[in-house]
C-alpha positions in Angstrom: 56.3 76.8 153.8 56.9 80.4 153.3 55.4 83.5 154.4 53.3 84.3 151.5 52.0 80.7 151.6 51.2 80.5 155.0 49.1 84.1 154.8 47.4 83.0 151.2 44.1 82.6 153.5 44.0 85.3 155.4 44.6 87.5 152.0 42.0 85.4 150.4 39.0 86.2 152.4 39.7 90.0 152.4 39.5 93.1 150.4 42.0 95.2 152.2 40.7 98.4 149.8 37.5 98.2 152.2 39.5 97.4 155.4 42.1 98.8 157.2 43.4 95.4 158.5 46.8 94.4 157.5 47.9 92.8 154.2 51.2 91.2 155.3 53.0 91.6 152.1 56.4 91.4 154.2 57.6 90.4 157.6 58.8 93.8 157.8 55.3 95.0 158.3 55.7 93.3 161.2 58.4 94.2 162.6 60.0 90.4 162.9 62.3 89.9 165.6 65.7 89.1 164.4 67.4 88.3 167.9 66.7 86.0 170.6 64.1 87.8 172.3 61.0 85.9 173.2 58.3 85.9 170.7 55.2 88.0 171.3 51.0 87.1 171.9 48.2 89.5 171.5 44.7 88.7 172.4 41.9 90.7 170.6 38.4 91.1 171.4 35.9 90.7 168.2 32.4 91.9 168.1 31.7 90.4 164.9 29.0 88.3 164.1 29.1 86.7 167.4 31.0 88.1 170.2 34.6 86.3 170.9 38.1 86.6 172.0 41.0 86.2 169.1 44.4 84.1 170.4 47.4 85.1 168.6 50.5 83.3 168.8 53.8 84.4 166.8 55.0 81.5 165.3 58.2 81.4 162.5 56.8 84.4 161.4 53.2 84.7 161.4 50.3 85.2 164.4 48.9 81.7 165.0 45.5 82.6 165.5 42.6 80.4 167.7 39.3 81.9 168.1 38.4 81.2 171.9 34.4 82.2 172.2 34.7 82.5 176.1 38.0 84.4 176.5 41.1 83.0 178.2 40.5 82.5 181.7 43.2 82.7 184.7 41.0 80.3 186.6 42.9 76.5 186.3 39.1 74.8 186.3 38.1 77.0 183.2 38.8 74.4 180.0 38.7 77.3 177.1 37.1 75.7 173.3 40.2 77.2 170.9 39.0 76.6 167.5 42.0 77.0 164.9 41.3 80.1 162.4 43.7 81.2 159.7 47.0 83.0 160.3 47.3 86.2 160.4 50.4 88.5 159.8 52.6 90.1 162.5 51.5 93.5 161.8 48.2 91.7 163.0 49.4 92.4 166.6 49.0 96.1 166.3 45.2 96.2 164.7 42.1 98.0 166.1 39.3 99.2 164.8 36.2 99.0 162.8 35.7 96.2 159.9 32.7 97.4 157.6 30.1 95.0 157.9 29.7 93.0 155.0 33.2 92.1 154.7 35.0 89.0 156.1 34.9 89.3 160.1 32.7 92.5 159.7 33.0 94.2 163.4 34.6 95.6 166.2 38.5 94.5 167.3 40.1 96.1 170.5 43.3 95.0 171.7 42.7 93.5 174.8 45.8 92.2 175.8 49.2 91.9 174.3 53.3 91.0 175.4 55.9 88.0 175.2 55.6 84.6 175.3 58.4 81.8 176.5 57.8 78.3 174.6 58.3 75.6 177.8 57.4 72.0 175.8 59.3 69.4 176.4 59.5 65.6 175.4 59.5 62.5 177.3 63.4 63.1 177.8 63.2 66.5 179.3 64.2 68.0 176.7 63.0 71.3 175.0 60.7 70.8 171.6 60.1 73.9 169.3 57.1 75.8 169.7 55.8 74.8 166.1 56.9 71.2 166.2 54.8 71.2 169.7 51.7 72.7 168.1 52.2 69.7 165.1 52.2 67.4 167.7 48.7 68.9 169.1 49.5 70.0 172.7 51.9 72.9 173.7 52.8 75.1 176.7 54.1 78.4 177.5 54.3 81.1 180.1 52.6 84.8 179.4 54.1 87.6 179.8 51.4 90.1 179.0 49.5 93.4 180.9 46.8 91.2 182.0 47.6 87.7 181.3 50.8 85.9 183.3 51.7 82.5 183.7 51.3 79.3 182.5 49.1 77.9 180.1 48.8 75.2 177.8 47.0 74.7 174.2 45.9 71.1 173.7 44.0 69.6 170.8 40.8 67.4 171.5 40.8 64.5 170.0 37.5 63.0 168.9 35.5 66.2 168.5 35.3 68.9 165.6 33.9 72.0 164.9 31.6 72.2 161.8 33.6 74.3 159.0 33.8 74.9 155.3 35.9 71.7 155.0 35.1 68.5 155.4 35.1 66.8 158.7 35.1 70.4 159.9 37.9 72.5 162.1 40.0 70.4 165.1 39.2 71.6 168.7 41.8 72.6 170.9 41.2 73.9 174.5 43.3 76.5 176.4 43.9 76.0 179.9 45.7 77.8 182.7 48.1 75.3 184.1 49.7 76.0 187.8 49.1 78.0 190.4 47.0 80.9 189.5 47.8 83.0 193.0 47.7 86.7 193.0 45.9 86.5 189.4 41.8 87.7 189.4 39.9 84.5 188.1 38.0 84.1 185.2 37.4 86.3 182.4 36.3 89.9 181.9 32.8 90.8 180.3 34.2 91.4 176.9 31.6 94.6 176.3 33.2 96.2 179.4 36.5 95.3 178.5 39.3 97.9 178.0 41.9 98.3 175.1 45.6 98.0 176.1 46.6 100.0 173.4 43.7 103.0 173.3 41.9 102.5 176.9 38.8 102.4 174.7 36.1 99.7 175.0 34.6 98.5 172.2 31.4 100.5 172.0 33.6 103.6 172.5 36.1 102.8 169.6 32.9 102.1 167.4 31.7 105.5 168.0 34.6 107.4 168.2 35.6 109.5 165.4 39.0 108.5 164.7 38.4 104.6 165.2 40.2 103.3 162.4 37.0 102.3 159.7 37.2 101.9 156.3 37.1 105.3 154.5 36.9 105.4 150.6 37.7 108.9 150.5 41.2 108.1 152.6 42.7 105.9 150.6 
């Protein structure tokens, strides 16, 4: 499936001349890696309509996105609800700021975390499985290599329970878990409200109120 395909969602439940969120026209945008560096993550923090944590994973070209109402934990004994949203494009990785209220996901997004990502699935064989091909499949690992996250974790989807959703039969579960040792990691996960940007040191009050957050401005266009 191609690019534009895979973002005809996301650009379907926007207007993005009253947001400053990302259109995704091109991978360029996003800056797409075209070596053999490891891919990237970014978690971002939402206060929209109810108050959750945004898992973004780049996948062949676009930010595999789970919204995860509790917030990734580093705590092994913490079993995260993921619930699959649309993706989102690279350029994604990079956004904070102010959605107007009204529109699609109308709110607050800080950048709470972001870095690199190293796919680890494997089959019954020991041998490795690509990271997409392991999502397909429903349960996928990888190692995190952010500012605040490390180490492993693992994205599995529950079988036997949904999430109510526009469709029918409603959005598959997934949970995220920290798998392995968690030593030298602070468990659990912050209070998001508290919580400080990686990219502006702002929390998400602050970025609301302050006067360059990056809002909607119909005189800016």
């Amino acid at each position: 499936m191609s690019e534009k395909d895979d973002l005809r969602t996301y650009r379907g439940k926007r207007h993005f001349d009253r947001t400053g969120e990302p259109r995704g026209d091109s991978t360029a945008e996003g800056e797409a890696r075209t070596d053999d560096s490891e891919p990237t993550f970014v978690v971002q923090i939402h206060d929209a309509r109810s108050m959750h944590f945004d898992f973004r994973l780049e996948v062949d070209g676009v930010l595999k996105s789970w919204s995860v109402p509790k917030g990734p934990s580093t705590d092994p004994r913490d079993k995260r609800l993921a619930i699959p949203t649309e993706d989102h494009p690279l350029a994604y990785r990079d956004f904070e700021g102010v959605i107007p209220r009204g529109e699609y996901g109308g709110g607050t997004v800080i950048v709470w975390d972001r870095g690199t990502y190293r796919p680890t699935s494997h089959d019954k064989r020991n041998r490795p499985v690509p990271f997409g091909e392991a999502l397909d499949n429903g349960h996928a690992t990888f190692d995190l290599h952010g500012e605040k996250l490390h180490g492993q974790y693992a994205l599995t989807r529950f079988h036997g329970r949904e999430e109510k959703g526009d469709g029918p039969g409603g959005k598959p579960t997934w949970l995220l878990v920290r798998t392995g040792s968690a030593r030298g990691t602070r468990g659990g996960t912050p209070d998001p409200r508290r919580a400080r940007s990686v990219r502006s040191g702002r929390t998400l009050r602050q970025l609301a109120e302050a006067p360059d957050a990056e809002t909607w401005d119909p005189e800016r266009r």
